[in-house]
Every structure is written in structure tokens, then in C-alpha cells.
DOSEKOL-16001 format. One record per residue: y, x, z of N, C-alpha, C in turn; residue number from 1. Coordinates in pm, 1 decimal. Each point is the difference from the previous one (the first is absolute). Last residue first. Layout:
// DOSEKOL-16001
<pt <Y, X, Z>, <Y, X, Z>, <Y, X, Z>, NUM> ...
// end
This chain:
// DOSEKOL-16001
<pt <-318.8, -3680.9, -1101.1>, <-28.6, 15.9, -136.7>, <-90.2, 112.3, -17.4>, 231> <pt <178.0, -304.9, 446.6>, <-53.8, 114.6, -53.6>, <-9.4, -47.2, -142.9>, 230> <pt <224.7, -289.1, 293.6>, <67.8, 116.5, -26.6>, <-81.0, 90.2, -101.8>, 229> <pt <-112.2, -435.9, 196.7>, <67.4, -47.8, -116.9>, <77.0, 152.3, -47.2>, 228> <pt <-285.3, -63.1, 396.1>, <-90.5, -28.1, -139.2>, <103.8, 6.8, -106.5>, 227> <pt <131.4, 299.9, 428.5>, <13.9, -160.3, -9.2>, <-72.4, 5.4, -184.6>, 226> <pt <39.7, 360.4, 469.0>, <-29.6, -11.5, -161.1>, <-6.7, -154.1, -21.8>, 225> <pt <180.6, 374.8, 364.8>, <-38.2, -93.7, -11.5>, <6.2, -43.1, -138.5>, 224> <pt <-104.7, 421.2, 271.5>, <88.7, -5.7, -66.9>, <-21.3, -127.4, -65.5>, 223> <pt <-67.2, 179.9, 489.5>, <-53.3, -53.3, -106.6>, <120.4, -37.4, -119.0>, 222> <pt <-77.2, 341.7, 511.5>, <54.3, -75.3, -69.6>, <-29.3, -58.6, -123.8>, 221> <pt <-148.4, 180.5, 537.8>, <80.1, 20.6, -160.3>, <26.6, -94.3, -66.0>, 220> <pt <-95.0, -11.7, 468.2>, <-114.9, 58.1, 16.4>, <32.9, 59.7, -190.9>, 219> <pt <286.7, -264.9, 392.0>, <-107.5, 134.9, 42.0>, <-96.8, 44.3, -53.0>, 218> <pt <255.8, -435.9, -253.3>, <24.9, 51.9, 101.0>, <-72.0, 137.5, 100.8>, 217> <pt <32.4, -107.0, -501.2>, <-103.2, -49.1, 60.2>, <58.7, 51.3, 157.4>, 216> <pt <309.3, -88.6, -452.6>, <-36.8, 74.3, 145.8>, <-122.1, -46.1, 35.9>, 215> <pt <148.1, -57.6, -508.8>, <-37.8, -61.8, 122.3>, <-13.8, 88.0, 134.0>, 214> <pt <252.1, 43.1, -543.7>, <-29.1, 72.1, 117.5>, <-31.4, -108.6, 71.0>, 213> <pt <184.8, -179.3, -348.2>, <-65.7, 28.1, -65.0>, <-106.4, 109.3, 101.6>, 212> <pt <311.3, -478.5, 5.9>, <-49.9, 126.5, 42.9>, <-75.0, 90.6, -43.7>, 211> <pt <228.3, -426.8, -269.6>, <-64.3, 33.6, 104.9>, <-3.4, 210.6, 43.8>, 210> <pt <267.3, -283.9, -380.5>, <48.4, 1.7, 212.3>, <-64.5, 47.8, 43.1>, 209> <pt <-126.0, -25.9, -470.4>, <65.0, -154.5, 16.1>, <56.7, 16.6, 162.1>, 208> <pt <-120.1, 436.6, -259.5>, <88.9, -126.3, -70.7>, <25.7, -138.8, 65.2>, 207> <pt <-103.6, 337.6, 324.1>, <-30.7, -10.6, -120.2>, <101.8, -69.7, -43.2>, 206> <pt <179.2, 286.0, 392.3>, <-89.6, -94.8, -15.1>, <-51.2, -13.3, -158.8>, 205> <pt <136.4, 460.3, 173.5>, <48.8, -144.7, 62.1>, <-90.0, -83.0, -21.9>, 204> <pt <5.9, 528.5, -77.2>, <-49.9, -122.0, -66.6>, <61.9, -125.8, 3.3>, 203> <pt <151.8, 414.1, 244.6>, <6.0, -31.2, -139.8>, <-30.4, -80.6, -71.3>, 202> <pt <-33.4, -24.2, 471.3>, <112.9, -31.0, -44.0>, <35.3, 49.0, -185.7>, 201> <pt <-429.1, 25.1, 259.3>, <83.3, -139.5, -1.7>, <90.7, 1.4, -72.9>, 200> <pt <-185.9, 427.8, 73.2>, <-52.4, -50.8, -132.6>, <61.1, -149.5, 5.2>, 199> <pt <123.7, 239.0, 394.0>, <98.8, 46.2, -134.6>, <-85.6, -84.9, -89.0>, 198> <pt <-185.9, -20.9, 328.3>, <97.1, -113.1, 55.9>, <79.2, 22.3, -158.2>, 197> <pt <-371.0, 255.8, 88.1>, <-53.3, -125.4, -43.3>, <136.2, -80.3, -35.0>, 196> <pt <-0.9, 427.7, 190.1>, <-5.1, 12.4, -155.6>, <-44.0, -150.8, -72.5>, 195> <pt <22.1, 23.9, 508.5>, <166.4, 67.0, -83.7>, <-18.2, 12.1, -118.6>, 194> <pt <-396.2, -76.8, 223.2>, <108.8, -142.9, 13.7>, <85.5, 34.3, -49.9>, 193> <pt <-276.0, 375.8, 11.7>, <-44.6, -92.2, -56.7>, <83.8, -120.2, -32.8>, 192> <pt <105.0, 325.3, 318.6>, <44.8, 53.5, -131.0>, <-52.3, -125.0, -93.6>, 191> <pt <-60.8, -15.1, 528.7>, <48.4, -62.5, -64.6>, <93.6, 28.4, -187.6>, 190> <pt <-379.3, 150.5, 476.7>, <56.3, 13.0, -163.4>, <40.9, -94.6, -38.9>, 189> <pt <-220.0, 44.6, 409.0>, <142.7, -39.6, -20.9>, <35.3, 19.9, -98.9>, 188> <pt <-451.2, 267.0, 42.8>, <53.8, -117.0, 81.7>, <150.0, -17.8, -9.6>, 187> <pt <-228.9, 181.9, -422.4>, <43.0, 43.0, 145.8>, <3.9, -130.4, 106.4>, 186> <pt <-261.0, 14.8, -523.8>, <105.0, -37.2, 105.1>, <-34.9, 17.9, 99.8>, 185> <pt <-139.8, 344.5, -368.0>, <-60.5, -158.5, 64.1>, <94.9, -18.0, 66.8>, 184> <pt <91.7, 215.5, -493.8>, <-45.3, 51.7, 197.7>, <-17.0, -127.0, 58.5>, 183> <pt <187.5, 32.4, -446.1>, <-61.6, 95.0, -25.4>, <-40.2, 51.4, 118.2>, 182> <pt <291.1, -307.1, -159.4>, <46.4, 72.5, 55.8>, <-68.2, 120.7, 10.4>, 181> <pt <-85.3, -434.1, -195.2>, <115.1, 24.8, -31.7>, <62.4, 132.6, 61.7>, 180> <pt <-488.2, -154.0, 70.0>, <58.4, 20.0, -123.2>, <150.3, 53.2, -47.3>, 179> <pt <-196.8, -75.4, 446.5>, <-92.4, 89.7, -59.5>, <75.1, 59.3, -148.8>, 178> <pt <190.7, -389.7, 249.7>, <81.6, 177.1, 58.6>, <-84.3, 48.4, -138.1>, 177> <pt <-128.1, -410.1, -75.2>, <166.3, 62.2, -8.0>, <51.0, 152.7, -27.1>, 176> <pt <-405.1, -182.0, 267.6>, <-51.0, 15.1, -133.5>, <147.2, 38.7, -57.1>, 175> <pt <30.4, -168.3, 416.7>, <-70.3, 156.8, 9.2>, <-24.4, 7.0, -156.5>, 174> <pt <194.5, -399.5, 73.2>, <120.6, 124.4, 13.4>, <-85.7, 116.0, 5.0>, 173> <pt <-243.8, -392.2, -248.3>, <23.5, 30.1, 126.1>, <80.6, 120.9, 4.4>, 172> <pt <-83.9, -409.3, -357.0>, <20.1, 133.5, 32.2>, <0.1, 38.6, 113.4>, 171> <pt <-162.1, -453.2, -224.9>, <58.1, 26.5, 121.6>, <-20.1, 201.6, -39.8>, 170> <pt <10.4, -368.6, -379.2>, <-104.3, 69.5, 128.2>, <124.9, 18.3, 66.2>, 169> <pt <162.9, -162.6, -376.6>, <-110.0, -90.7, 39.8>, <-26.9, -4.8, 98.8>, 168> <pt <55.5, 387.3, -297.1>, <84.9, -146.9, -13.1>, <-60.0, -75.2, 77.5>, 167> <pt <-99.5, 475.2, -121.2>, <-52.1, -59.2, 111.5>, <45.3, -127.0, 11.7>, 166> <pt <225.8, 292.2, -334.1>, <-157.0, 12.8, 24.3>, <-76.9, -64.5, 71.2>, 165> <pt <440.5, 22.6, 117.2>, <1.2, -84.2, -122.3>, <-192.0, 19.0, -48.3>, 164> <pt <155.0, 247.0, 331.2>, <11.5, -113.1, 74.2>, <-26.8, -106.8, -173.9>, 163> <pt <21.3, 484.6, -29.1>, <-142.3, -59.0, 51.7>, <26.5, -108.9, 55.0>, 162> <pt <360.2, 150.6, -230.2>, <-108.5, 9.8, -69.9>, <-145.9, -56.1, 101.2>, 161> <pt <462.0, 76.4, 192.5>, <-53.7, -135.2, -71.7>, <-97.4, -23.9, -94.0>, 160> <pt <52.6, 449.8, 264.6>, <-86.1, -142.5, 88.5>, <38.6, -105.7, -94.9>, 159> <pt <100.9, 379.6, -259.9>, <-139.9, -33.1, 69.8>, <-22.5, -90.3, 105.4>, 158> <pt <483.6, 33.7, -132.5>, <-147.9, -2.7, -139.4>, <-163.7, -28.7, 48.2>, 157> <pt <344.4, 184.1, 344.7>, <5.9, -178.5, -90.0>, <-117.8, -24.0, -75.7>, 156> <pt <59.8, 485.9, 89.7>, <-82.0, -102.0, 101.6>, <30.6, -148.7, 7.3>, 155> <pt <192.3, 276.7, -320.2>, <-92.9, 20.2, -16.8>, <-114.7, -126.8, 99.4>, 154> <pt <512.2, -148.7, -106.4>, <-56.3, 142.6, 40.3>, <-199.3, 1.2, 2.6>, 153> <pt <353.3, -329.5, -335.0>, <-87.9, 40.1, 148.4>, <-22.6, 102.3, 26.2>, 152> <pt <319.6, -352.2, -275.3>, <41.9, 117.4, 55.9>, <-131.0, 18.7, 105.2>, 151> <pt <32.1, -312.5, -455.0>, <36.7, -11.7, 120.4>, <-39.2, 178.4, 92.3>, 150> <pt <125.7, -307.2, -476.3>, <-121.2, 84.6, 34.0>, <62.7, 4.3, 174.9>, 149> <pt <47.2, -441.6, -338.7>, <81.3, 133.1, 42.3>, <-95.8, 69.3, 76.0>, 148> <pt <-83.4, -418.3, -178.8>, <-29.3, 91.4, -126.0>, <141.3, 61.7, 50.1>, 147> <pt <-258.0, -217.8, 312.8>, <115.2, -112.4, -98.8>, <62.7, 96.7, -84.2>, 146> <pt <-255.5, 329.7, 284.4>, <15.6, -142.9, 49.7>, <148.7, -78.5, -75.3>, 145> <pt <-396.3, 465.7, -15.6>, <108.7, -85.8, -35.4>, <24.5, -128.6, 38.9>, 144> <pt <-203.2, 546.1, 74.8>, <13.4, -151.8, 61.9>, <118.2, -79.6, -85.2>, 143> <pt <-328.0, 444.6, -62.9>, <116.2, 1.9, 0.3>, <-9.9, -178.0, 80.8>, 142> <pt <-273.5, 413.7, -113.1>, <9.1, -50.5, 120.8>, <146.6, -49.3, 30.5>, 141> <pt <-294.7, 89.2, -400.6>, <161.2, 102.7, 1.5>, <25.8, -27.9, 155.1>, 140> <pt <-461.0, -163.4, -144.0>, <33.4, 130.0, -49.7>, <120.5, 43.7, 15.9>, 139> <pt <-75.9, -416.6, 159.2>, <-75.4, 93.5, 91.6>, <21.8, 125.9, -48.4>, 138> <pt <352.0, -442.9, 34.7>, <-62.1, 85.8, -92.5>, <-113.1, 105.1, 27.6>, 137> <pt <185.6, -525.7, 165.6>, <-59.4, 139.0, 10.5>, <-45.3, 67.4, -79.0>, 136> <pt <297.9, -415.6, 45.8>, <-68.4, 32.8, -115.0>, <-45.2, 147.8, 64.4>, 135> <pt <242.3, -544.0, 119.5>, <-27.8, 140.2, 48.8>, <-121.5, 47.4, -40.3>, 134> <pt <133.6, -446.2, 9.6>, <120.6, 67.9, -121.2>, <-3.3, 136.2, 42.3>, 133> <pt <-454.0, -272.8, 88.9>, <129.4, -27.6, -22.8>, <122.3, 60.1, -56.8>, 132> <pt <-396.4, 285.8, 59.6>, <19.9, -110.9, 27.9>, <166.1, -76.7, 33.2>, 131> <pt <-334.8, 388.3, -279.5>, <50.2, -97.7, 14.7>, <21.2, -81.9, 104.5>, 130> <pt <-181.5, 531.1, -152.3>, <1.8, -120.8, 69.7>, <141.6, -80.9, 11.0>, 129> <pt <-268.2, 421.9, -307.9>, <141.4, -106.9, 55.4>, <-44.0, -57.9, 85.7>, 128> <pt <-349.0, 431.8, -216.8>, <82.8, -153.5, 23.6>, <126.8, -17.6, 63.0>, 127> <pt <-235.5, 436.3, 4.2>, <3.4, -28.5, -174.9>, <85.5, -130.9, 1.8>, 126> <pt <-64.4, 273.3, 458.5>, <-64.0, -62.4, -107.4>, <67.3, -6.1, -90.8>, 125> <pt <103.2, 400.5, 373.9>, <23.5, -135.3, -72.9>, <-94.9, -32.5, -107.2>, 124> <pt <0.9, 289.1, 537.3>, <-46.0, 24.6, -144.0>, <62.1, -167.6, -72.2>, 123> <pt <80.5, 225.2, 433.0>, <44.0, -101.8, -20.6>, <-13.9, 40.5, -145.3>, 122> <pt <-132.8, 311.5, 334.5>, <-111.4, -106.2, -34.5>, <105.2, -117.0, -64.3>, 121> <pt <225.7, 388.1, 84.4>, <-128.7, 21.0, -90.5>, <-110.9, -97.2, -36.9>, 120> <pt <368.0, -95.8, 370.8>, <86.3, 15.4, -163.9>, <-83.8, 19.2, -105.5>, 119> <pt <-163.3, 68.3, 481.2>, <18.0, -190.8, -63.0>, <60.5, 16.5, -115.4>, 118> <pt <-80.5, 415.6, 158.2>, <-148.8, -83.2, -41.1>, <79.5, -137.7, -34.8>, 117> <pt <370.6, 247.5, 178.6>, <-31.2, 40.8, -113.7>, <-140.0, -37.0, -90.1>, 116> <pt <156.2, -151.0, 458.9>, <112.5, -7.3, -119.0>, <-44.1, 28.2, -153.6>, 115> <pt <-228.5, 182.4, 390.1>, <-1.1, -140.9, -23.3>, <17.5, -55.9, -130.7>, 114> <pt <113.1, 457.7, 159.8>, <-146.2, -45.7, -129.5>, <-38.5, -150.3, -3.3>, 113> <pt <366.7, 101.7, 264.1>, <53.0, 86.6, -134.0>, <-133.8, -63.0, -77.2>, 112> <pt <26.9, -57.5, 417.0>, <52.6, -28.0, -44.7>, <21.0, -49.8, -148.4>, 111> <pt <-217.9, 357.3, 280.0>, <-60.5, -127.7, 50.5>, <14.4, -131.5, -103.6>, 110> <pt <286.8, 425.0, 45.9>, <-81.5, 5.4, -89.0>, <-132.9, -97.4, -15.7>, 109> <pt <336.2, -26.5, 387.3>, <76.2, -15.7, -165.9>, <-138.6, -5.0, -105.6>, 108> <pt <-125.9, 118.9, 434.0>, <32.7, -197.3, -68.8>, <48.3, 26.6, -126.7>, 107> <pt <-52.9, 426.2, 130.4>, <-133.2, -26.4, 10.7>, <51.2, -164.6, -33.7>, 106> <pt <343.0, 254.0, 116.9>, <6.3, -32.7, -114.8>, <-173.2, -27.0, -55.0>, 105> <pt <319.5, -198.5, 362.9>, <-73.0, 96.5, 16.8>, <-69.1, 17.5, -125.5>, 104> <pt <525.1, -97.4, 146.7>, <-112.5, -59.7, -51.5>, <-147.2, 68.6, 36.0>, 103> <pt <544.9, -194.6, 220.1>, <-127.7, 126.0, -45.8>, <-121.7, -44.3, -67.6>, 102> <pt <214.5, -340.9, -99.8>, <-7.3, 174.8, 31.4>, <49.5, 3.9, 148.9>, 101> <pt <-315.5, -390.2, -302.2>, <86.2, 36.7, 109.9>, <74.5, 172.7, -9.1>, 100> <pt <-223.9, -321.5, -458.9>, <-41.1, 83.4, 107.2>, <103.5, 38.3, 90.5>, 99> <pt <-149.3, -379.0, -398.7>, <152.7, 87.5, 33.6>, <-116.7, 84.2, 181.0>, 98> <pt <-80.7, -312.6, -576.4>, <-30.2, 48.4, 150.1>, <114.3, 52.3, 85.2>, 97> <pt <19.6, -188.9, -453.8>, <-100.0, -27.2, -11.2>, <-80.9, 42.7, 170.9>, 96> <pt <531.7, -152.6, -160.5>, <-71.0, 127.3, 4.8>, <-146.1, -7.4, 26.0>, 95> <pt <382.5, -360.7, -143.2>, <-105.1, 34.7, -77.3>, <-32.3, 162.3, 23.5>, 94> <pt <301.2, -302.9, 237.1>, <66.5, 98.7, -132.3>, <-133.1, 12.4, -86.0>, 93> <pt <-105.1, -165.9, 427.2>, <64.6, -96.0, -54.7>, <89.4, 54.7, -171.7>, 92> <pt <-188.6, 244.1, 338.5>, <-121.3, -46.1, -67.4>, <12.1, -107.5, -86.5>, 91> <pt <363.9, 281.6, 242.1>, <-49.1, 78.0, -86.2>, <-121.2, -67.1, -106.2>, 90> <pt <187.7, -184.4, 385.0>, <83.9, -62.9, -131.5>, <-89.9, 136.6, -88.9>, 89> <pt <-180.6, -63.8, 399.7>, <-31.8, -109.2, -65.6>, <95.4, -26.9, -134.3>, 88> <pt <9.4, 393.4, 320.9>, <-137.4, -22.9, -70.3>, <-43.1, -138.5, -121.3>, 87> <pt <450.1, 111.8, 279.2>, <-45.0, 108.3, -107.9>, <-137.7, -39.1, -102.1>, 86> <pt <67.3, -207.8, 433.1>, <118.8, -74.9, -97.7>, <-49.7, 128.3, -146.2>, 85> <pt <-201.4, 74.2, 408.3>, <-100.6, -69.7, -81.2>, <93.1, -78.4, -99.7>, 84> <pt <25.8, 467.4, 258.0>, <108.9, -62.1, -76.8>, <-94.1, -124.7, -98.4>, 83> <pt <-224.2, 356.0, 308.0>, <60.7, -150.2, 42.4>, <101.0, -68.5, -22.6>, 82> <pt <-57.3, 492.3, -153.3>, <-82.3, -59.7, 103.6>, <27.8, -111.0, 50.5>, 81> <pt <230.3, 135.5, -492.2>, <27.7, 52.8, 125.3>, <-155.4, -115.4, 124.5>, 80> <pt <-73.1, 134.3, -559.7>, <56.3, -116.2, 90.1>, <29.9, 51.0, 183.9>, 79> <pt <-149.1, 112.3, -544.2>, <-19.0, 45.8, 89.0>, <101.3, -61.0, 84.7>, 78> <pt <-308.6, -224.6, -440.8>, <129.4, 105.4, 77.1>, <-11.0, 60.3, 132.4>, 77> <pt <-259.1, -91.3, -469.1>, <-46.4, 28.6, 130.8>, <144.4, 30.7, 20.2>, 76> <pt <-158.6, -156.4, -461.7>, <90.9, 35.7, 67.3>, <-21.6, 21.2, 140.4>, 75> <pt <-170.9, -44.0, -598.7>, <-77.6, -63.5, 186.1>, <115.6, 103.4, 54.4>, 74> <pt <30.0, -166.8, -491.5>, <18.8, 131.7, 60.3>, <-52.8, -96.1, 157.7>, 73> <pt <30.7, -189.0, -396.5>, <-103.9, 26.8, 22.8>, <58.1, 106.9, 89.3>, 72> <pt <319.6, -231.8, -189.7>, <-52.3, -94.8, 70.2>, <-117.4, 95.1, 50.2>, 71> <pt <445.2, 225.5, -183.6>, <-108.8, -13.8, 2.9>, <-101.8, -97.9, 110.6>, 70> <pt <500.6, 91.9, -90.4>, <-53.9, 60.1, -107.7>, <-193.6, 23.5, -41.8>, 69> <pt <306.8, -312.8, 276.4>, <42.9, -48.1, -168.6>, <-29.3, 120.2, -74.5>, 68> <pt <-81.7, -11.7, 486.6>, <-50.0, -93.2, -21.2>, <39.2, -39.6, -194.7>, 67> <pt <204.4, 323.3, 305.7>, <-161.3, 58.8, -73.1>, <-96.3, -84.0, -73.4>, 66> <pt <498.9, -94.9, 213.9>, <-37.0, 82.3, -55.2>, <-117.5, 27.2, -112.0>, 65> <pt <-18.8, -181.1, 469.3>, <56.0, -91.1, -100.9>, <3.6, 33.7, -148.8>, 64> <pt <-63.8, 332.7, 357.7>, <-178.4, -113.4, -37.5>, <14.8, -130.5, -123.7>, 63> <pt <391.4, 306.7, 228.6>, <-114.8, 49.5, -110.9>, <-118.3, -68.7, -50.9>, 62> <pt <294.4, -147.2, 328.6>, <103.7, -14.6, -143.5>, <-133.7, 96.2, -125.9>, 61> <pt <-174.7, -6.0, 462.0>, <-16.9, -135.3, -29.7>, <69.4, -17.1, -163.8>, 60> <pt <35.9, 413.4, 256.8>, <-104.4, -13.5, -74.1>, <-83.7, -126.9, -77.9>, 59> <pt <512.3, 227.7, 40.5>, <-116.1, 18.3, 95.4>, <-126.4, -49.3, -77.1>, 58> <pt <402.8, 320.8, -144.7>, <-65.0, -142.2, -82.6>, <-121.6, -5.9, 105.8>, 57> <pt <355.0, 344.9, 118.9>, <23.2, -64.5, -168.9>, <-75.4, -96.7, -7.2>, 56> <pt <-246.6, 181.8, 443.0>, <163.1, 11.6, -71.4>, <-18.7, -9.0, -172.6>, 55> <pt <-363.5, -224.3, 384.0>, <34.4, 143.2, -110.8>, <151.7, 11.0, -35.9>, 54> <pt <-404.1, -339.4, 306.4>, <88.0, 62.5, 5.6>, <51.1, 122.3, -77.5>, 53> <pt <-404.6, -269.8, -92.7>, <72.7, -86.5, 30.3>, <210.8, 107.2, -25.2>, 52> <pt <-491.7, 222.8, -212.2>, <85.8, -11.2, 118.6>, <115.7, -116.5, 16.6>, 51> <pt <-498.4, 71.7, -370.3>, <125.4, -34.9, 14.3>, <71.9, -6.1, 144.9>, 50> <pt <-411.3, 140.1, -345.7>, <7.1, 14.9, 126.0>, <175.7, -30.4, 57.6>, 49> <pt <-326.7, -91.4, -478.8>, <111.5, 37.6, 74.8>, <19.1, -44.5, 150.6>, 48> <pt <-367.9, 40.0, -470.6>, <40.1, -47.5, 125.3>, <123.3, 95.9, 117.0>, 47> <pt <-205.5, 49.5, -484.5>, <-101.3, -75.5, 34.0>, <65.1, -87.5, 155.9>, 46> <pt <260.4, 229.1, -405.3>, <-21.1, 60.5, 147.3>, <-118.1, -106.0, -6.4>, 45> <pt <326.2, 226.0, -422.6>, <-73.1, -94.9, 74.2>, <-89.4, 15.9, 140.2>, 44> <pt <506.1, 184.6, -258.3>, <-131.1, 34.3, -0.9>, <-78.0, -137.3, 59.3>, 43> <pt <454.1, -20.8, -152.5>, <-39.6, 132.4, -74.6>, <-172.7, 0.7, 38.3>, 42> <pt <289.3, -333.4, 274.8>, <0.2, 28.3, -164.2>, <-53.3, 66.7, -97.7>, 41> <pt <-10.0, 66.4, 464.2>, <-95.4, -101.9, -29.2>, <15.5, -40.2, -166.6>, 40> <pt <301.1, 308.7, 216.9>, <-144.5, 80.1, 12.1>, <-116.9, -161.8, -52.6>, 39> <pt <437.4, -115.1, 116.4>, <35.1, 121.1, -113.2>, <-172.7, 26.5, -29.9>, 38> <pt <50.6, -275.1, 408.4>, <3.3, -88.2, -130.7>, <-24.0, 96.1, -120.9>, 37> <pt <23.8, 224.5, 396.0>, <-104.8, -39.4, -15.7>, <18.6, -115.5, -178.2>, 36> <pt <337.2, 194.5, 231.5>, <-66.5, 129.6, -53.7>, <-129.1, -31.1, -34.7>, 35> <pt <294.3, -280.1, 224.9>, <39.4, -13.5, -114.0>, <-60.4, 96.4, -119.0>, 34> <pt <-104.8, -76.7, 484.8>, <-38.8, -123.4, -88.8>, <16.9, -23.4, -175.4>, 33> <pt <-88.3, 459.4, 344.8>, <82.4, -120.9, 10.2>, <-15.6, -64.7, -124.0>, 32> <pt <-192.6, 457.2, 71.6>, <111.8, -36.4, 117.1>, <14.9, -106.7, 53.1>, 31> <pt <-447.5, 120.5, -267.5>, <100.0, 16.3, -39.5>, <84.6, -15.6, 137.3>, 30> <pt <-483.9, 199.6, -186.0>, <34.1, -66.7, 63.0>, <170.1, -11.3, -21.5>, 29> <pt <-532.2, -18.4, -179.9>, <134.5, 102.2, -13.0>, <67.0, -99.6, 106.1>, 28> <pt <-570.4, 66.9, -145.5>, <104.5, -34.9, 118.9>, <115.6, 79.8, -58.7>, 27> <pt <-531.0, -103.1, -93.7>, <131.7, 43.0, -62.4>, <92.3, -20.5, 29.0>, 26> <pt <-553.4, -0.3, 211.1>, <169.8, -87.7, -6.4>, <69.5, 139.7, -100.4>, 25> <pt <-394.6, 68.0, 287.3>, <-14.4, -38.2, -129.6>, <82.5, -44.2, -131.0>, 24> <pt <-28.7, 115.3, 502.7>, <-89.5, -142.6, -31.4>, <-13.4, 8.8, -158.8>, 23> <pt <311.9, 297.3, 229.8>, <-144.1, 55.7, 30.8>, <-103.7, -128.8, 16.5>, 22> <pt <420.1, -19.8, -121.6>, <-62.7, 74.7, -109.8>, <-86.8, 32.4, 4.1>, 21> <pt <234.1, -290.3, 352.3>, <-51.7, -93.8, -133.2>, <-77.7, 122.5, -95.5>, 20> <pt <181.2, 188.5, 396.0>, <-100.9, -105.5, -20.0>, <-98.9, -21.0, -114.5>, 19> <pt <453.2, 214.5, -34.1>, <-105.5, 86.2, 36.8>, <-168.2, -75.8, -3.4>, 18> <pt <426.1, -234.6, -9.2>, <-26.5, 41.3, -151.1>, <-128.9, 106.9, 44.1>, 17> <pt <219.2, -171.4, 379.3>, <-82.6, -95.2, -97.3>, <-108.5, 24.5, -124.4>, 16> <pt <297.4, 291.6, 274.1>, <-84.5, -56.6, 75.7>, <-120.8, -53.7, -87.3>, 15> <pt <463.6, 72.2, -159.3>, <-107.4, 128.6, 17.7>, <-134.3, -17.4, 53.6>, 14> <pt <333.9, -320.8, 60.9>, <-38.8, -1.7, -191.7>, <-88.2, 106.8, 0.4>, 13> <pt <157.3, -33.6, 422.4>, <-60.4, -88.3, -42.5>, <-66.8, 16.0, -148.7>, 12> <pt <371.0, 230.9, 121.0>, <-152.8, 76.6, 104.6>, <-55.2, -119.1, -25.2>, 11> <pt <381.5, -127.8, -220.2>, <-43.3, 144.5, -23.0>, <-127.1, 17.7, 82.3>, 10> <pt <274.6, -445.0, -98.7>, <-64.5, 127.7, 150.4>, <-74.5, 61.1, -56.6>, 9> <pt <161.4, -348.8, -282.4>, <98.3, 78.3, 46.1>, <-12.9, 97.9, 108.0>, 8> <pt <-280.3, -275.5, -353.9>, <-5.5, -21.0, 116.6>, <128.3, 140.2, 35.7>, 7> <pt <-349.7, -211.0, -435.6>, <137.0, -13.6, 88.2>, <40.4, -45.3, 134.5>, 6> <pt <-454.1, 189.5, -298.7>, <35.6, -30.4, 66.9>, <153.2, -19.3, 66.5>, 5> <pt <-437.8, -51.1, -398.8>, <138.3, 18.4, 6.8>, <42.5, -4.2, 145.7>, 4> <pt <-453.5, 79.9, -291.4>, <33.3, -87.9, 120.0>, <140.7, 71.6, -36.0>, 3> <pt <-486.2, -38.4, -291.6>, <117.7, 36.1, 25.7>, <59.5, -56.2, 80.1>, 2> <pt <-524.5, 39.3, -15.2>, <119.5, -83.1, 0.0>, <124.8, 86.8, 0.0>, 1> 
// end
């Protein structure tokens, strides 16, 4: 895996980058948010290790940013110790994980291959799926809804892919995690609900109102299928 790391602490980036090489990893590392966008243009990364806190361009304006130069890029931020406000807008921007700092870089790299098996195993079919005015693409992993494409980050993609796959059923948040994240659910994990809440709000309702996300109260969620939608 190539890895990018922006992060403004020097003995860290050193830290890290050491790690990660001695896993195997291709590791550069940059200052700040804005040194990172530059470097993302020009080259490709498998996954970016992203610092909340950075001078010139923190890390949230960066995440924003990154989002119009590449959907497939997986993002890990790095998030002050019990900044759970941090954690939830970062997941809410579309960052695919986020790790505490201090960090220990044994999780990070914990992390990292998560992130990275769930991206390898998100192999695409040949088919579309239809339903209603929403059009899954599998080979470009693209999403269209009422013939506008719609904005997903990787780990979107894959949990509405397996919830739409499953129409009907009951998904369970451990299956989710497994898939969309690439690790079994933690106790209190709430990353799952945060990538679910975002897929709500892109989608909305169908053509005729209805719901298209069901909460299964404590246990996941169903992607609800009505006879008159599928084609």
C-alpha cells in the first residue's frame, strides 16, 4: 500500500513512517493540508493518514478539498483524545476511520490494513441495479439517483451496496462494520450509524415519499424494497 501521511509533528511522521515501512508500506509524509492536496494531484495514494490539527489548511478544510479530487481515496484521521465532536464530523465529511493521538502506531497499522482488505475485497460486477429512480453502478461504483450521479465515499458505496443487495433483509451493524469498514464492531461503535445517517440524507426518500433506510432498532438496518420499485 501506498500511504500519505499529513501531519505537522515531525517526531511523529518519523515515528510512523518508520512503522508503516517496516510493514511493507510506502509512506511520504507531508506538513499540512495544503502540501497534501499538491502531492495528491500529481501522485496516487491507496490511503491517507490525515491530522485534524495543522497550520495553512487543517484537516477537516482538507478532507473537504479531497473530496472533488478523489472519491476512492480511504482517509484515517487523526483526532485529539476524546475529541468525540472531531470524530463524528470527520465521519460525517466522509473519513472512512479516525484514530486517537497519541497514537500507537501497532493500531494505526491495525487500521490501515482494515481499511485497506475492505477496499481489495470491494471487487465490481458487470451489472446495474435498479431500483426505483436509483441506479447502482457496480463496474464504475458509481450511484445515480433521478439521472444525477451522486457523491460516495468508498465506505458509502460499500455499505449501500450490500444493504441494496440484501433488500428486504435485515443487515446487521456487525456485518456493516465487517464490510464497510473492514473490522468487527467495537463495543459503542457508533461509525456505522454515522455512515448510515449520511447515506439517508443523500438518498432521501423514493419517487413516491417512502423511506428508503429502515432502522431495525439494536440490531441494523434494512434497505426497504417495495414490488412496484425493482426493475
Amino acid at each position: 500500500m501506498k500511504i500519505l501521511i499529513a501531519d505537522d509533528d515531525t517526531d511523529l511522521c518519523c515515528l510512523l513512517k518508520e512503522f508503516l515501512e517496516q510493514e511493507g508500506m510506502i509512506v511520504q509524509t507531508v506538513p499540512d493540508g495544503l502540501a497534501a492536496i499538491e502531492l495528491i494531484k500529481t501522485e496516487s495514494f491507496d490511503l491517507l493518514v490525515l491530522d485534524v490539527m495543522m497550520p495553512k489548511l487543517n484537516g477537516f478544510d482538507t478532507l473537504k478539498a479531497l473530496k472533488w479530487l478523489s472519491n476512492d481515496l480511504a482517509i484515517i484521521m487523526l483526532t485529539a483524545k476524546g475529541a468525540k465532536l472531531e470524530r463524528i464530523a470527520g465521519l460525517e465529511m466522509g473519513a472512512d476511520d479516525y484514530i486517537a493521538k497519541p497514537c500507537d502506531p501497532r493500531e494505526l497499522i491495525a487500521r490501515i490494513r482494515a481499511v485497506g482488505k475492505r477496499t481489495k475485497q470491494a471487487k465490481p460486477s458487470e451489472e446495474n441495479i435498479y431500483i426505483d429512480d436509483l441506479i447502482v453502478m457496480k463496474t464504475s461504483r458509481q450511484v445515480l439517483l433521478a439521472n444525477k450521479f451522486l457523491d460516495f465515499t468508498s465506505t458509502e458505496y460499500n455499505l449501500l451496496l450490500l444493504l441494496i443487495e440484501k433488500s428486504g433483509l435485515l443487515v446487521s451493524r456487525e456485518m456493516l462494520s465487517q464490510h464497510g469498514l473492514g473490522k468487527p464492531l467495537e463495543t459503542f461503535e457508533r461509525s456505522i450509524d454515522m455512515h448510515v445517517s449520511k447515506l439517508r440524507k443523500k438518498l432521501g426518500v423514493d419517487s413516491q415519499g417512502r423511506k428508503r433506510i429502515k432502522t431495525i432498532r439494536g440490531v441494523g438496518y434494512q434497505y426497504v424494497i417495495y414490488p412496484d420499485e425493482v426493475r
